[in-house]
C-alpha distance (Angstrom), angle and dihedral (degrees) to the residues before:
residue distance angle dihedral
X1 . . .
X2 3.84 . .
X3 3.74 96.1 .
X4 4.24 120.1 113.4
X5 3.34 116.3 -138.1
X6 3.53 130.0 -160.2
X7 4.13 102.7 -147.2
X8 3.69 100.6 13.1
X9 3.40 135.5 54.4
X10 3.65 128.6 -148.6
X11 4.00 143.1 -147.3
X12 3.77 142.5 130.0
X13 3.69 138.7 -139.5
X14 3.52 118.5 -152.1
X15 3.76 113.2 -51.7
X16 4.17 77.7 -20.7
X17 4.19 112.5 112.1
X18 3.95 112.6 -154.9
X19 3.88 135.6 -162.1
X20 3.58 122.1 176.5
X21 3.67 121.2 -165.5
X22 3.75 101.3 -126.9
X23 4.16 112.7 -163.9
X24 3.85 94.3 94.6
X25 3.91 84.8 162.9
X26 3.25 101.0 68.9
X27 4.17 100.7 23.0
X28 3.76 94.0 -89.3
X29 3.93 88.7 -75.3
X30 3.65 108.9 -163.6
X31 4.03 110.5 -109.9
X32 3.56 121.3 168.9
X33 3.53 109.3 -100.8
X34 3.69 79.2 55.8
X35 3.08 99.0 63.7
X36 4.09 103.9 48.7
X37 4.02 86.2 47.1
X38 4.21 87.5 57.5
X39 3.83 89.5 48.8
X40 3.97 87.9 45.0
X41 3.81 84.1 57.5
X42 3.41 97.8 43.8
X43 3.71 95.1 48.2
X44 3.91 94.6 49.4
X45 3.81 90.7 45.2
X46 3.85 89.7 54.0
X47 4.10 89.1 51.3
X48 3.68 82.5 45.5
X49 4.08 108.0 109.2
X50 3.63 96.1 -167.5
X51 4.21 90.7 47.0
X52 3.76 109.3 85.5
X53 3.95 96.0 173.4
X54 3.63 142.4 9.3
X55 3.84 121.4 -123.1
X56 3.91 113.8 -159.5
X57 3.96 116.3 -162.0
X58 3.97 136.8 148.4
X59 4.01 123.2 -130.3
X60 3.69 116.7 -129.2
X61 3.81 128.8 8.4
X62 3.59 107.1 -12.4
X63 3.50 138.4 20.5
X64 3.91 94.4 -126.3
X65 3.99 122.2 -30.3
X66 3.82 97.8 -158.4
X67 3.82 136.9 -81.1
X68 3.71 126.9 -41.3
X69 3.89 106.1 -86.0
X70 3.60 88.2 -174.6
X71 4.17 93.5 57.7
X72 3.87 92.0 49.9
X73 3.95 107.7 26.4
X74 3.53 88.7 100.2
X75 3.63 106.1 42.4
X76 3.82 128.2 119.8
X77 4.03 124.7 -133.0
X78 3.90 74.8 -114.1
X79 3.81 95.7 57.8
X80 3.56 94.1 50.6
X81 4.01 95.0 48.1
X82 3.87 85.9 54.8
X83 3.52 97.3 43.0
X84 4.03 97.0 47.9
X85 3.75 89.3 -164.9
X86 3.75 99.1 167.4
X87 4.03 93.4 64.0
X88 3.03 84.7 86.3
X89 3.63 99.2 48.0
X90 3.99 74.0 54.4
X91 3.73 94.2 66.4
X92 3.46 97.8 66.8
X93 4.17 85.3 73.0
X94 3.94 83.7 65.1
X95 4.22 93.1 53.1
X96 4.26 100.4 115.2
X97 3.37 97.2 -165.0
X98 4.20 127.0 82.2
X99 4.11 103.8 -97.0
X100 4.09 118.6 -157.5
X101 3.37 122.4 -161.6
X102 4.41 122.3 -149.2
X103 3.87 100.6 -152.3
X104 3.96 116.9 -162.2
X105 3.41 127.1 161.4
X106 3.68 127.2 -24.5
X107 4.48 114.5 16.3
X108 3.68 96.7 168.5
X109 3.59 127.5 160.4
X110 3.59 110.5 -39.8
X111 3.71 88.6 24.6
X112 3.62 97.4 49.1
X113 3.80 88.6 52.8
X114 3.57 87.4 52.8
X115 3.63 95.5 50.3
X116 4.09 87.9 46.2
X117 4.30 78.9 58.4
X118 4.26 81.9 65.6
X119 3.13 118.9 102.3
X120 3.65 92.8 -149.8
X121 3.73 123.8 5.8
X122 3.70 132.2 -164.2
X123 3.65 126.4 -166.7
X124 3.73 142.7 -150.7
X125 3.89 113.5 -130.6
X126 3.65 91.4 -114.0
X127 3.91 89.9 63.5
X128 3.89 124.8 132.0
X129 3.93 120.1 -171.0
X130 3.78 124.8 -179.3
X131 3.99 147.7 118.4
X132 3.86 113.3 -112.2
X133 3.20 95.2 175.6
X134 3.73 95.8 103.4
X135 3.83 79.7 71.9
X136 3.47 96.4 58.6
X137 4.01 92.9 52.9
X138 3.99 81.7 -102.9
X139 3.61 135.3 113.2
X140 4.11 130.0 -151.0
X141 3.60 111.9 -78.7
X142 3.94 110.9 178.3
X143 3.48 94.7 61.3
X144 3.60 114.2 -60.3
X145 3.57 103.1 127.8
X146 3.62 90.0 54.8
X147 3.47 113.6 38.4
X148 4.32 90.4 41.3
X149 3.89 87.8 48.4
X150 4.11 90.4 52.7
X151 3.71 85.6 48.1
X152 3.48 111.6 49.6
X153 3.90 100.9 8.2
X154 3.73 129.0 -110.2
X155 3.69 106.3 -69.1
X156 3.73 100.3 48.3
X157 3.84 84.2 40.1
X158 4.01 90.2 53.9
X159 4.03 90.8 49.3
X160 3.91 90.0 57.4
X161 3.53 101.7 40.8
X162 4.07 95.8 44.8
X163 3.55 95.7 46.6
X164 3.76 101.8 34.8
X165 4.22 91.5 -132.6
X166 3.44 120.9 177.6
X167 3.87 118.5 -120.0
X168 3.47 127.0 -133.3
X169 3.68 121.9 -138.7
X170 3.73 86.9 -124.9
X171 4.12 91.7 59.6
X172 4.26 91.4 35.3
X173 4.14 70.8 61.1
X174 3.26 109.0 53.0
X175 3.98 91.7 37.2
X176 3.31 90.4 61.5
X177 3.86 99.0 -110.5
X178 3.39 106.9 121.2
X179 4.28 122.9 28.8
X180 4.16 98.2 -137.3
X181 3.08 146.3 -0.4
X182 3.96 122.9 -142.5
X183 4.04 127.8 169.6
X184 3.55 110.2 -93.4
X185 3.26 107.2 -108.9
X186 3.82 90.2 68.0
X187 4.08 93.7 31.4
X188 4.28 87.7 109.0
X189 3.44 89.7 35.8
X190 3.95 97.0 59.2
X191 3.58 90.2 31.1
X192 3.82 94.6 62.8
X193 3.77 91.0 39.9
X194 3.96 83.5 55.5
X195 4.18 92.9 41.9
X196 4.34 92.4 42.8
X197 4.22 85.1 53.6
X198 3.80 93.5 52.8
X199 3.70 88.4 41.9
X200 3.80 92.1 54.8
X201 3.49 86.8 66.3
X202 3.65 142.5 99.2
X203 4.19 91.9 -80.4
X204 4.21 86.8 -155.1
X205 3.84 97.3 61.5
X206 3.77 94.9 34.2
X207 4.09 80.4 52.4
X208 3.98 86.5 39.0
X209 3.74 90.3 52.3
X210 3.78 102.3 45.1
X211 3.17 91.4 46.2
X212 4.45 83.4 53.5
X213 3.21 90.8 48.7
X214 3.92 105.0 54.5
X215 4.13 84.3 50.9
X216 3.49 93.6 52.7
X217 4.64 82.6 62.5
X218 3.45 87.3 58.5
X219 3.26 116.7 24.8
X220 3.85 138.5 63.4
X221 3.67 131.4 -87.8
X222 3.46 93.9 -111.0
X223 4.15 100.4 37.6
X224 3.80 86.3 48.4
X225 3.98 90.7 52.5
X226 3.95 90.1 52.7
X227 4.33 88.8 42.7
X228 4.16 82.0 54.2
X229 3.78 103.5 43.0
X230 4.55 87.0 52.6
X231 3.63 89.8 45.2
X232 4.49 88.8 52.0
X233 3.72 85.5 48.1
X234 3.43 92.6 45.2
X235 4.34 94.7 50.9
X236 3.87 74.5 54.5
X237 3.33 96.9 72.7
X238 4.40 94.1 48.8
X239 3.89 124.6 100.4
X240 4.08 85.4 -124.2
X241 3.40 89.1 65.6
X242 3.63 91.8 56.6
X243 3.91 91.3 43.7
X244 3.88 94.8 40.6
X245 3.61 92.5 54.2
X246 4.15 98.0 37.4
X247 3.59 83.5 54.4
X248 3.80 92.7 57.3
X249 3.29 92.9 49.6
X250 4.40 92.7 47.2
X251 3.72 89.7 44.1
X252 3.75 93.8 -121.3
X253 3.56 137.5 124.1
X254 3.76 110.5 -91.6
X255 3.84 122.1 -129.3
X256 3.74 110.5 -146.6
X257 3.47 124.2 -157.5
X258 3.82 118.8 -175.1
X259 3.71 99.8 -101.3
């Protein structure tokens, strides 16, 4: 990608997309200009043939420490009607292709709801999620509520958002919020290794199956069966199915293609 960005930097490794947060200063705090230029990377990654998956990390200290207090500390209810900044938080819903995140240090507020956007997230032993804002007389509003709640449930949910708690990367574990956890010195590492395996698959059932998955949160049992079923038939219909299954057959390794 030939683009320069101001607060993110961009790169790619193999079939491997990768945006780095790029404020080390301040944590990689979230402002809004921020924001639209991560979506702008996301969404030209995802038109990007020869990108397979997205890989989402932060350079220095932390992988994001929240939004910028001092951007919005002023604003009115008013301001933020007119300014409709989380649409674009919005757009990451519409990304096709698998995003991972790389989680070190501090994911706090904004950034936690930005990891919660992943979907898969590793995280370095040193990591720290959590929303704060209750101490700022705030409350999350990219998401948080919603996507924590439909990953831990509501009562663990309710503890973390009332009190503001930090999270270990041992509990983000165990509830289910993040997939490993490695030391971080070998968090990117692992993380590509992870990313370059999804990538080396067929990219229309790994789109096929995201795009399964996020029904199945919000969605019945039985609508979600039906949404699976069309989208089998549909892989049917792809030249990787032909290749992924004449390769069985040959004993060989298959080479997918995206069609």
């Amino acid at each position: 990608m030939s683009r320069i960005y101001e607060y993110i930097h961009t790169s790619s490794e193999g079939h491997v997309g990768i945006i780095s947060l790029n404020r080390p200063e301040v944590l990689n705090a979230l402002n809004r200009t921020m924001i639209v230029e991560i979506l702008s990377a996301m969404e030209s990654f995802d038109q990007d043939e020869n990108i397979r998956v997205i890989l989402l990390s932060g350079n220095g200290r932390a992988f994001a420490a929240g939004a910028d207090i001092q951007e919005m500390a002023n604003d009115s209810a008013i301001d933020f009607e007119l300014l409709d900044q989380f649409k674009n938080w919005d757009r990451i819903a519409a990304i096709k292709k698998p995003i991972i995140g790389a989680v070190q240090g501090f994911a706090l507020g904004g950034g936690f709801e930005l990891a919660l956007c992943c979907d898969m997230v590793y995280a370095a032993d040193d990591a720290e999620f959590g929303f704060p804002e209750v101490d700022l007389g705030v409350m999350p509003g990219a998401g948080g509520t919603q996507r924590l709640t439909k990953l831990v449930g509501k009562t663990k949910a309710m503890e973390w958002l009332f009190t503001g708690k930090r999270i270990t990367s041992g509990e983000a574990l165990h509830y289910g919020i993040v997939n490993r956890i490695f030391a971080k010195e070998i968090l990117m590492e692992e993380t590509l290794k992870a990313a370059a395996k999804i990538a080396s698959q067929a990219p229309l059932s790994i789109r096929l199956i995201k795009e399964s998955v996020l029904k199945a949160v919000d969605t019945t049992l039985n609508e979600g069966m039906h949404f699976e079923r069309k989208n089998f038939y549909l892989l049917f219909s792809s030249e990787d199915q032909k290749e992924g299954m004449s390769a069985f057959r040959e004993k060989r390794k298959p080479e997918f293609k995206g069609k």
